[in-house]
C-alpha positions as CSV (number, residue, x, y, z in Angstrom):
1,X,42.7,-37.1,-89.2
2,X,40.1,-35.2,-87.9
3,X,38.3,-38.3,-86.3
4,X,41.0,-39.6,-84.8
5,X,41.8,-36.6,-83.2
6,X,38.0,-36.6,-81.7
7,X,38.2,-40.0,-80.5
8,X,41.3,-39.2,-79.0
9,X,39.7,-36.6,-77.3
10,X,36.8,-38.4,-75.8
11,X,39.4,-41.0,-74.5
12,X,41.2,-37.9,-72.3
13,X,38.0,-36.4,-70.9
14,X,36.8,-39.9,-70.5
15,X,40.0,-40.7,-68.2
16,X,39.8,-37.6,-66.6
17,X,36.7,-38.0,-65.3
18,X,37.5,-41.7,-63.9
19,X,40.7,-40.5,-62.4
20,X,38.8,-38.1,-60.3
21,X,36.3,-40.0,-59.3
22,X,38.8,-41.7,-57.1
23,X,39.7,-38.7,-55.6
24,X,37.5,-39.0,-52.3
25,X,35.4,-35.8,-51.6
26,X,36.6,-32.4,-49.8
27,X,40.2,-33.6,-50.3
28,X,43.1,-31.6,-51.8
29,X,45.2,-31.8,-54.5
30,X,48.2,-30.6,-55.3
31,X,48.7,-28.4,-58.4
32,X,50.6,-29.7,-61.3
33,X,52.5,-26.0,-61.3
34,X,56.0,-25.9,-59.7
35,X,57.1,-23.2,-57.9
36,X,60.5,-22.3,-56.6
37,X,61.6,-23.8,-52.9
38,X,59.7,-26.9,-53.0
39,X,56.5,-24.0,-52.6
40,X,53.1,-25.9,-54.2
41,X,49.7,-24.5,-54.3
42,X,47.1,-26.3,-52.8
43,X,43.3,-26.2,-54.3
44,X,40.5,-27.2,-52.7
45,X,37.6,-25.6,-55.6
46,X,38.1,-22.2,-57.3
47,X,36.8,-20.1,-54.9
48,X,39.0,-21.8,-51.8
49,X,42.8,-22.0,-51.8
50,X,45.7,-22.2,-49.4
51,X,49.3,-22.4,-49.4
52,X,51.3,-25.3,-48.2
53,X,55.0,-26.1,-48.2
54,X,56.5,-29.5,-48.7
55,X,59.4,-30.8,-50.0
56,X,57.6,-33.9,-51.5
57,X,57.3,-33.7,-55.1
58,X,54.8,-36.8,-55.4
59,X,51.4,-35.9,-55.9
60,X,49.6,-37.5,-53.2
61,X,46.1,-36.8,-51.5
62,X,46.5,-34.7,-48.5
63,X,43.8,-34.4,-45.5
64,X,42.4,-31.5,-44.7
65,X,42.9,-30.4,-41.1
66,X,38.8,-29.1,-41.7
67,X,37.5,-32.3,-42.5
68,X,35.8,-32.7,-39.3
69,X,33.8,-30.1,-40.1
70,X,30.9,-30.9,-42.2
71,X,29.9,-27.8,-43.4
72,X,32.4,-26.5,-46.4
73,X,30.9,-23.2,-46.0
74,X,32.1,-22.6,-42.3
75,X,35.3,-24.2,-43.4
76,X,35.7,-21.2,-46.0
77,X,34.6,-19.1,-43.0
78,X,37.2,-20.3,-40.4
79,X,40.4,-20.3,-42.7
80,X,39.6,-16.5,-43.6
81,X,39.1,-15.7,-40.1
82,X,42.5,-17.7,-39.4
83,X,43.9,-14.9,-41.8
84,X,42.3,-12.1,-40.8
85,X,42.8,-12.7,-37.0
86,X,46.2,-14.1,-37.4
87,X,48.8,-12.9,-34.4
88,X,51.1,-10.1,-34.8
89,X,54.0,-8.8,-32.6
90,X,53.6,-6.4,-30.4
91,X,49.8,-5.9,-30.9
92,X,47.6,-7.1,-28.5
93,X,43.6,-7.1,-29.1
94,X,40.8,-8.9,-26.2
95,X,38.6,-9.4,-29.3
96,X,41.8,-11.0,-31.6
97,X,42.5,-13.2,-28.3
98,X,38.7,-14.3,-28.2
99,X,38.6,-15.2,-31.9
100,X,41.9,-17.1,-31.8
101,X,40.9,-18.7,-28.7
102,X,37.2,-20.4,-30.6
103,X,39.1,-20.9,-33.9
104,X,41.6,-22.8,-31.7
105,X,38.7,-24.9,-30.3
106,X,37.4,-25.4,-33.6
107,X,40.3,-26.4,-35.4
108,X,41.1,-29.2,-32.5
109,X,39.9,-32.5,-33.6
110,X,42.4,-34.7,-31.9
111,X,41.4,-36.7,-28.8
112,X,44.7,-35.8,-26.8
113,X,44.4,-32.3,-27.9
114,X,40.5,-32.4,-26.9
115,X,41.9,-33.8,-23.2
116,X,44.2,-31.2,-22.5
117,X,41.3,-28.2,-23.8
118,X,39.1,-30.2,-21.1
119,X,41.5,-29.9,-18.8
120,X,42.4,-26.5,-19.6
121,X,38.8,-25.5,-19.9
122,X,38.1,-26.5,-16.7
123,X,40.8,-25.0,-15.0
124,X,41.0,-21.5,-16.9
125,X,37.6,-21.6,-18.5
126,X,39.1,-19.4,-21.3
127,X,36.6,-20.0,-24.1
128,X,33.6,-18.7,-21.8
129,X,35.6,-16.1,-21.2
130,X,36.0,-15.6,-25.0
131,X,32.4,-16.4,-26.1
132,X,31.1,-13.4,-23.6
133,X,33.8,-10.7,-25.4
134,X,32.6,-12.2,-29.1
135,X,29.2,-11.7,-28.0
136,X,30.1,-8.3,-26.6
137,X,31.9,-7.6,-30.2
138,X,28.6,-9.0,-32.0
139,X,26.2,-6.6,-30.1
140,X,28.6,-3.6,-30.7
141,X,28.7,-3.9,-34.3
142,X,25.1,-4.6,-34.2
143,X,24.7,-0.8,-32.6
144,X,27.8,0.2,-35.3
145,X,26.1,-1.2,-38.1
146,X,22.8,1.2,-37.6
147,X,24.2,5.0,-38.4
148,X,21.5,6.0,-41.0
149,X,22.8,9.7,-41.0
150,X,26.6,8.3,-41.8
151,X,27.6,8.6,-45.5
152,X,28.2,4.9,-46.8
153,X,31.5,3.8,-47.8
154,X,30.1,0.3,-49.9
155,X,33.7,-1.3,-49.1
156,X,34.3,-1.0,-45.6
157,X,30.0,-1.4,-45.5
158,X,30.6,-4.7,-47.1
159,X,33.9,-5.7,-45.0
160,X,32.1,-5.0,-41.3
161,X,29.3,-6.6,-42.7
162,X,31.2,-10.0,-43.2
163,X,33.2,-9.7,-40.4
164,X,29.9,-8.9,-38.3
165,X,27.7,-12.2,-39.9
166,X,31.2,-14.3,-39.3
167,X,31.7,-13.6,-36.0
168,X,28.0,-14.6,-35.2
169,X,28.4,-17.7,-37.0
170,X,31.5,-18.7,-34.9
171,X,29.5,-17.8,-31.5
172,X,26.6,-19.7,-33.0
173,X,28.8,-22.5,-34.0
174,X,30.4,-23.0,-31.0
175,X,27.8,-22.2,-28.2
176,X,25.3,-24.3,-29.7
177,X,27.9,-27.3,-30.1
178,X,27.5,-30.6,-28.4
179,X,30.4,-31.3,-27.0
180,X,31.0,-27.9,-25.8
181,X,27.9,-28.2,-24.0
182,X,28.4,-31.5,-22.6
183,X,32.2,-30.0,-21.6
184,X,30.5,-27.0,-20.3
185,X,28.0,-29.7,-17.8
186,X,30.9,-31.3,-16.3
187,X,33.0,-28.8,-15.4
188,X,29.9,-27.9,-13.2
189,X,29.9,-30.9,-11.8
190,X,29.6,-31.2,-7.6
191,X,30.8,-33.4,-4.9
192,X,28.2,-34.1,-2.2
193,X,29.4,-33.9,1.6
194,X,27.6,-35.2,4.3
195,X,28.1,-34.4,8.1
196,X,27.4,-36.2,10.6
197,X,27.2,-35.2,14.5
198,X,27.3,-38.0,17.8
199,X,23.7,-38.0,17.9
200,X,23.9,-39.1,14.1
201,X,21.7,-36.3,12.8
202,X,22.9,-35.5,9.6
203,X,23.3,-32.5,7.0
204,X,24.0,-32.9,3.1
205,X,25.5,-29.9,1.1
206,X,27.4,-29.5,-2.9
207,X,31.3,-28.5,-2.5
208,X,31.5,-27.1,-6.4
209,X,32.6,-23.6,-7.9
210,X,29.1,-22.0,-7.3
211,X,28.3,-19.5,-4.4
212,X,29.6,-19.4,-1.1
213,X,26.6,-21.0,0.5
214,X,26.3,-21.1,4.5
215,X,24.5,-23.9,6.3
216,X,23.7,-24.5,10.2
217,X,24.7,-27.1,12.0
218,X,25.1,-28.3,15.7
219,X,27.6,-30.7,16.9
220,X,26.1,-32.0,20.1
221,X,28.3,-34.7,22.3
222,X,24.9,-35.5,24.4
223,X,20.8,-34.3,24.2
224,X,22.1,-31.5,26.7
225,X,25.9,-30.6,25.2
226,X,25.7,-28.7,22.0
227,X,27.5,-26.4,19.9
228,X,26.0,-24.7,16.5
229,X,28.7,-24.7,14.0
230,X,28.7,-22.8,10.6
231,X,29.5,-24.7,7.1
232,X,30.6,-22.4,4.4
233,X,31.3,-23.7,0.6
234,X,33.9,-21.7,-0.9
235,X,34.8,-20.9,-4.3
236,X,37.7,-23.2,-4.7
237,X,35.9,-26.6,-3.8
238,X,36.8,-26.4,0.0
239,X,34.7,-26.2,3.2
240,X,34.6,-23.6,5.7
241,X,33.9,-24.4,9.4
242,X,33.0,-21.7,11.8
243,X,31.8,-21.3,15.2
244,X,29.6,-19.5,17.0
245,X,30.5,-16.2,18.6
246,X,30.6,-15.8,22.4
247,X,30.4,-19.2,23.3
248,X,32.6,-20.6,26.4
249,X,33.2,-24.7,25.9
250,X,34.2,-26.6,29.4
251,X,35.4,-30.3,29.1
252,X,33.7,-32.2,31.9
253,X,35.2,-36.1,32.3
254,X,34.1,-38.8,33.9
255,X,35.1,-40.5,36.8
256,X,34.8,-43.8,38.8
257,X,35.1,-43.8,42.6
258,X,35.7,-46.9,44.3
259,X,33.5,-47.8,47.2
260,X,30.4,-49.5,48.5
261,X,27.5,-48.9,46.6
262,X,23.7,-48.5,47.2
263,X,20.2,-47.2,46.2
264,X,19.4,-43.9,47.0
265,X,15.7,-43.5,47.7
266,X,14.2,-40.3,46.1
267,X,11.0,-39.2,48.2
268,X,8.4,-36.8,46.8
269,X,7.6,-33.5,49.4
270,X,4.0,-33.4,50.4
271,X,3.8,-30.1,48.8
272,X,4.8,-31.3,45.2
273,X,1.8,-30.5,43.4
274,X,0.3,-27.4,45.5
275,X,0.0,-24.3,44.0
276,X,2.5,-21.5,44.6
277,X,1.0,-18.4,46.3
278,X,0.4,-15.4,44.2
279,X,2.2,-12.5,45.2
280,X,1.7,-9.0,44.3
281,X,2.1,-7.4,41.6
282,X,2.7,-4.1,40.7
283,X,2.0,-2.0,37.6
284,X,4.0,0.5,36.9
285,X,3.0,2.7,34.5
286,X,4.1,6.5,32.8
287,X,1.6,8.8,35.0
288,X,3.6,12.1,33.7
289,X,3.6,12.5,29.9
290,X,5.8,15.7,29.2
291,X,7.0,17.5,25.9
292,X,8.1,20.9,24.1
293,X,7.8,22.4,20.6
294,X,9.7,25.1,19.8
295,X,10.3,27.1,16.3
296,X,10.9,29.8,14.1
297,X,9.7,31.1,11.0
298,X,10.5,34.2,8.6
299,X,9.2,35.5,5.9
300,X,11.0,38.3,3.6
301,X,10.4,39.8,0.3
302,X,12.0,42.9,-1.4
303,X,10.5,45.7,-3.9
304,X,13.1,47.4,-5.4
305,X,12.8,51.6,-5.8
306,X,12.4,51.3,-9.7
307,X,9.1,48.6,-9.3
308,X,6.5,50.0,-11.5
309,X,3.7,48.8,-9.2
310,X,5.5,50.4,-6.3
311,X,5.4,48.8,-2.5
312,X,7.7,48.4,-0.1
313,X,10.7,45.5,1.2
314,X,9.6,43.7,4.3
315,X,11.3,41.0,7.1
316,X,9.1,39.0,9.5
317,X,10.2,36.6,12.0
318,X,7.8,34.7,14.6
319,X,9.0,32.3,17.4
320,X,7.3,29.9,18.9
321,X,7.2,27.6,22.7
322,X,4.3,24.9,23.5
323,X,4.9,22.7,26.1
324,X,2.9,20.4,28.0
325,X,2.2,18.6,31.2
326,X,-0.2,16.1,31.5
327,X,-1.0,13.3,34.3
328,X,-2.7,10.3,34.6
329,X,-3.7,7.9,37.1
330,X,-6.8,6.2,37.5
331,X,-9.8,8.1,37.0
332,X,-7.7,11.5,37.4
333,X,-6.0,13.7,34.9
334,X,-4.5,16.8,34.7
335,X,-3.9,18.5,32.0
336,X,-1.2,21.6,32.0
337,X,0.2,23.8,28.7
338,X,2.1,26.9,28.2
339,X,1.8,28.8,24.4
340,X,4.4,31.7,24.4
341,X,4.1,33.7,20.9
342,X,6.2,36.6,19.6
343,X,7.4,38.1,16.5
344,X,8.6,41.1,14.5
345,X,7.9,42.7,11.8
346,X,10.4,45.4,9.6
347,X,7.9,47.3,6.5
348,X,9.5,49.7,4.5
349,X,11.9,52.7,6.4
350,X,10.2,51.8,9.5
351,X,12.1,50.1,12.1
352,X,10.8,46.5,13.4
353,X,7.5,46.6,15.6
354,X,5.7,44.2,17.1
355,X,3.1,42.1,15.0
356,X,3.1,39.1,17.7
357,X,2.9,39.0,21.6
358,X,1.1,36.0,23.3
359,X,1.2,34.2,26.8
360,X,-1.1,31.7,27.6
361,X,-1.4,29.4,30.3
362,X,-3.8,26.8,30.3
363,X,-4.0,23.9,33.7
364,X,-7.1,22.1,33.6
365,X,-7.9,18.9,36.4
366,X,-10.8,16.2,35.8
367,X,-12.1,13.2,38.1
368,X,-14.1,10.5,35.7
369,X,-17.6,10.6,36.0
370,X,-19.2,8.4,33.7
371,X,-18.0,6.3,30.7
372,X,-16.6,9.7,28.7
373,X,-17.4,12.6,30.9
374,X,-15.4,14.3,33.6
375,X,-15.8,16.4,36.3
376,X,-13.5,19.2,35.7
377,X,-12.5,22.7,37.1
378,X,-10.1,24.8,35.1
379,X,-8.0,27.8,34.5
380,X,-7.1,30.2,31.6
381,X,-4.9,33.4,31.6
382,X,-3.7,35.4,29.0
383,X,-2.1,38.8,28.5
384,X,1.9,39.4,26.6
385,X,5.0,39.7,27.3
386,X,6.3,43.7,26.0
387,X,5.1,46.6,25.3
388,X,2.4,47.1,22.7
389,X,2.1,50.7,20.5
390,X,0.0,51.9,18.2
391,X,1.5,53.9,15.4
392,X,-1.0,57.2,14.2
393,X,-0.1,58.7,10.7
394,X,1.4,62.0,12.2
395,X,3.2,62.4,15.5
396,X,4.8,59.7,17.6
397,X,3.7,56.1,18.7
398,X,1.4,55.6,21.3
399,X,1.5,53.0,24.5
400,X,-1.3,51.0,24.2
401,X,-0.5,47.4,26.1
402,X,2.0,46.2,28.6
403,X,2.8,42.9,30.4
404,X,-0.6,41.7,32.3
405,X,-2.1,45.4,31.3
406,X,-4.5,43.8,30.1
407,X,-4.5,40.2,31.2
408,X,-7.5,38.1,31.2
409,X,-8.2,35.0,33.5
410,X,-11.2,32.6,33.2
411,X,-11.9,30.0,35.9
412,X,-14.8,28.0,35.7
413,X,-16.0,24.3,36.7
414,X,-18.1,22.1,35.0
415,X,-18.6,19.0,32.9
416,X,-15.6,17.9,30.1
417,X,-16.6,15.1,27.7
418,X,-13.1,13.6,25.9
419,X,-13.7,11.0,23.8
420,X,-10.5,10.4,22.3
421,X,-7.0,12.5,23.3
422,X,-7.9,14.9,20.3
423,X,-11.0,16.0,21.1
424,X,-12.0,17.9,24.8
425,X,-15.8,19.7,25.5
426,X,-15.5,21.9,28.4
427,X,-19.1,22.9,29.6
428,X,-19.6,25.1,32.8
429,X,-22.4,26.6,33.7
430,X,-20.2,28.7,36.4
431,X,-17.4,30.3,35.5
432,X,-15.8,34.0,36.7
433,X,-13.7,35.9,34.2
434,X,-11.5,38.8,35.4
435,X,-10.2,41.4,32.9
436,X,-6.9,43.2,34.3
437,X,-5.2,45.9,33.6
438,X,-2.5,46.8,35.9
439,X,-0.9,49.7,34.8
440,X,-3.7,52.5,34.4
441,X,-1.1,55.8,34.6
442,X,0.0,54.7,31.2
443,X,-2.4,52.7,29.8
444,X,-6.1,53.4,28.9
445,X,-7.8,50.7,30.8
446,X,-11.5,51.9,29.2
447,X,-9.9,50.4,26.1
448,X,-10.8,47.0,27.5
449,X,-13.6,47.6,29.1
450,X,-12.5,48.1,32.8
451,X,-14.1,51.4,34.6
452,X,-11.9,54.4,34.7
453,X,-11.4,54.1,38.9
454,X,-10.7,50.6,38.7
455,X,-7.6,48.3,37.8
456,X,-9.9,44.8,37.7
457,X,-13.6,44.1,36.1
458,X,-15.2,40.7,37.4
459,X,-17.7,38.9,35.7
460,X,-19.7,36.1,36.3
461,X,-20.9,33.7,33.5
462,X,-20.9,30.7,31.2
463,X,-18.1,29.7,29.5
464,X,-17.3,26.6,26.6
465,X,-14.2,25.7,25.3
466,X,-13.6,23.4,22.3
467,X,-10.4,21.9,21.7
468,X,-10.2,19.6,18.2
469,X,-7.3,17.9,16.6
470,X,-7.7,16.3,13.0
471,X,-4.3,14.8,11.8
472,X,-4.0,14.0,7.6
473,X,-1.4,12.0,5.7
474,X,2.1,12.8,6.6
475,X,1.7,14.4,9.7
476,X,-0.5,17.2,8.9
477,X,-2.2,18.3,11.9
478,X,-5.2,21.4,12.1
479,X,-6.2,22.5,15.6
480,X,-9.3,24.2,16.1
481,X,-9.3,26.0,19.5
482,X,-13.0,28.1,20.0
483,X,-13.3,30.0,23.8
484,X,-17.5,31.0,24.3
485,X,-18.2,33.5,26.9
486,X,-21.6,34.8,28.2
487,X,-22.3,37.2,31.3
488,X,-25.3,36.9,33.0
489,X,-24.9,40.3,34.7
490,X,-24.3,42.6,31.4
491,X,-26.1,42.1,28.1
492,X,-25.9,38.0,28.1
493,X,-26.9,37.8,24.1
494,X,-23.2,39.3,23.8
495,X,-21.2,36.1,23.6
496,X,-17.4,36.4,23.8
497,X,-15.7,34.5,21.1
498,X,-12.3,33.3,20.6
499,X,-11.4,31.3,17.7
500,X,-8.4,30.0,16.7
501,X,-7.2,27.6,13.4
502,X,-4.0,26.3,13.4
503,X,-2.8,24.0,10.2
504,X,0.4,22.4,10.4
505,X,2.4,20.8,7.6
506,X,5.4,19.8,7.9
507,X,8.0,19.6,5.0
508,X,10.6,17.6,6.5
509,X,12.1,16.6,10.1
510,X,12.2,20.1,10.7
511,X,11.0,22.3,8.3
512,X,6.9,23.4,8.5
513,X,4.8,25.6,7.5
514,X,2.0,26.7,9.5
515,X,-1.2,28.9,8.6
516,X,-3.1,30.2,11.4
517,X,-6.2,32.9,12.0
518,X,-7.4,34.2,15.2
519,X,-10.9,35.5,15.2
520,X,-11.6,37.7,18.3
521,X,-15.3,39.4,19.4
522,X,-15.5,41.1,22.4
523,X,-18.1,43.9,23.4
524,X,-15.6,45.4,25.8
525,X,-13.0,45.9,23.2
526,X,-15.7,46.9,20.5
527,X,-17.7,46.3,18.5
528,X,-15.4,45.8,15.5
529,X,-14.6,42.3,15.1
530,X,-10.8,41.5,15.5
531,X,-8.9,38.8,13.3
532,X,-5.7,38.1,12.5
533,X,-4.3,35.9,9.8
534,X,-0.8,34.6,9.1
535,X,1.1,32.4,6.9
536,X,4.9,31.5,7.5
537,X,7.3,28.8,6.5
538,X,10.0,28.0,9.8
539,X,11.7,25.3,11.5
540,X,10.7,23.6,14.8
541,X,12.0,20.9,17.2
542,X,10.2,18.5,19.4
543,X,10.9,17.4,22.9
């Protein structure tokens, strides 16, 4: 008994194994269970099952919509995704649309379903639309999947995680397929137009879905009647034709006129090939070169009552006018300029006094002598504008300056060497210098070095001025101004200076800020040297 019941189990397994032999490979069969409704289960291997419904009960081999796909792994991966993606009312998601959309490419193995996705595809280019949001999706759970401070949850861990690896293999699947590649080729496929003009010069361009390119063209009916035409390829494979602005077109037709007709003999002038006469010319050029500066600066700071270091609150403004006048024709210039300086200055409880009062006026005219020297004779005055006071410790302020009390004036010829516009020596071996004072009831005229019974001291001398201009990056400028002054009357080893340094830079258009000293030695003022130092942030326009 118990042999036969062996053999008679060899002989099953033996069958079994034949009978699914036949069975051709990734094909499924249906289960031998019945369930209710006609409802069978249909299994593919144990780890990959789906449900079918039929109302067949023969067991016959049915295809699987996959079996274009060769890999049974991204089979497993597609079906799932089919699931997990699947459509529900009234829920709309751009990512479930983009999924859908590939899984429907994917799915598709049928040639007239393949036609209408290539005509679709061309028309609505949906799945590029779709790969770009999956690849946007990938990339986001990329950054999702880093949070190293999060707590981990190991099951939703593990679901992202698949979802994350299936979605890149479904971009990877599909971007790098064949036919969607080749699919993706023709839809960019062009037409090539050609245009032709009378002349039969010719221009080629692409009508296709790419950018709206322009291209010239003229459209000419002889070698002397033209017309420039634009060519424009729009985004929806059509062409564009545009002509040029301001352009007046006038039909001209031809006519035949009966009568008798004959040779018309052209005969050349005897002048033909003479040369014209040259007529004067005349160069005009700018002789007068004018311009303006002006500007104001301040400069504040407060000390409160309670500073431990103690001081005081102060407010300073300055203003400031240079203009300029120059010629220049031929060998001749002239060179005129006007500085007008004034400021105020508030310390303390005081009230605001006078820290700045300046006129000068400056007119200077040379003849060219040789190469970079000039013959030149000029003249200087200087004095202020209101009254100046001196304020003593005790008692009340005291009138020490007025308007041309003093004022000084230099004329003096000589030899000016300018090599350049920025830089002028003024040497004169002959030059007067007049120190005035012209109110002497109030003012102590000694003070400046004029006698006690006089208004005016003369002097004859030498005299150099230096003018220098350096200009940096950015337009910062440093003028260096220095007056010399020798008489040959009174102690000539006492030389007069005057020296000025003036450096500009500006912030913006308008802003500046400007540090200047003024070094002054003069015998008749003293013998203390005088200087003068200022620093001040403003803003200035040029004429």
């Amino acid at each position: 008994m118990i042999r036969f019941l062996c053999v008679l189990l060899l002989l099953t397994q033996s069958i079994l194994s034949f009978s699914q032999e036949k069975i051709k490979k990734d094909s499924l069969i249906l289960g031998s269970v019945r369930l209710k409704d006609s409802n069978y289960r249909i299994k593919q291997n144990k780890a990959d099952s789906v449900k079918y419904f039929t109302t067949d009960t023969v067991l016959n081999n049915v295809p699987d919509p996959l079996q274009h796909l060769d890999n049974v792994g991204f089979r497993f991966i597609v079906r799932e995704l089919g699931m997990n993606y699947s459509q529900k009312k009234h829920q709309t998601d751009s990512v479930q649309d983009a999924v859908n959309s590939l899984l429907h490419y994917v799915k598709n193995d049928s040639i007239r379903n393949m036609v209408y996705y290539l005509k679709e595809y061309i028309e609505t280019r949906k799945t590029e639309e779709a790969l770009r949001k999956l690849k946007k999706q990938i990339e986001l759970e990329k950054i999702l999947s880093y949070q190293p401070d999060l707590p981990k949850i190991e099951e939703l861990e593990n679901d992202n995680a698949w979802k994350y690896h299936a979605l890149e293999e479904l971009y990877t699947y599909v971007e790098k397929d064949p036919v969607h590649q080749w699919i993706r080729e023709i839809s960019r496929d062009s037409v090539l137009l050609g245009v032709k003009n009378y002349l039969n010069d010719s221009m080629q361009f692409w009508i296709n879905n790419g950018k709206q390119d322009f291209k010239r063209f003229w459209l000419k009916k002889n070698r002397r009647d033209s017309i420039g035409i634009w060519v424009q390829n729009t985004k929806d494979r059509s062409v564009r034709i545009l002509v040029d602005d301001d352009v007046y077109q006038e039909s001209v037709q031809k006519s035949k006129v009966r009568g008798s007709s004959g040779k018309i003999k052209r005969e050349l002038p005897s002048d033909q090939y003479k040369l014209a006469t040259l007529g004067k010319y005349k160069r005009y050029s700018q002789k007068w070169k004018l311009g303006a500066t002006i500007g104001i600066s301040f400069n504040q700071g407060h000390v409160s009552d309670s500073w431990s270091g103690g001081g005081e609150s102060s407010i300073a403004a300055i203003s400031t006018i240079n203009a300029f006048a120059n010629y220049k024709k031929g060998n001749h210039t002239w060179d005129n300029s006007l500085k007008i300086k004034y400021g105020l200055l508030k310390s303390g409880d005081n009230g605001f006094r006078k820290n700045d009062d300046r006129v000068e006026l400056n007119t200077k005219y040379g003849q060219k002598a040789v190469k970079k020297w000039y013959y030149s004779a000029q003249f200087n005055l200087k004095t202020q504008m209101l009254q100046g006071y001196t304020y003593p410790k005790t008692g009340s302020r005291i009138l020490k300056s007025n308007f041309f009390a003093p004022a000084y004036i230099i004329a003096s010829i000589g030899m000016d060497y300018k090599p350049n516009k920025n830089f002028s020596l003024l040497l004169s071996p002959l030059s007067a210098k007049y120190t005035i004072v012209r109110d002497t009831a109030k003012i102590d005229q000694t003070a400046f070095g004029v006698d006690k019974d006089k208004k005016v001291k003369k002097e004859v001398g030498s005299y150099v001025n230096l003018s220098h201009k350096m200009k940096f990056w950015d337009g910062m400028e440093l003028l260096n101004k220095v007056t010399l002054y020798s008489n040959y009357t009174e102690e000539p080893k006492n030389v007069d200076i005057d020296w000025e340094l003036i450096l500009t830079m500006p912030i913006n258009q308008y802003l500046s800020t400007k540090f200047s000293t003024h070094l002054i030695s003069d015998d008749d003022t003293g013998s203390k040297l005088q200087f003068k130092e200022n620093l001040s942030v403003g803003v200035s326009y040029r004429f």
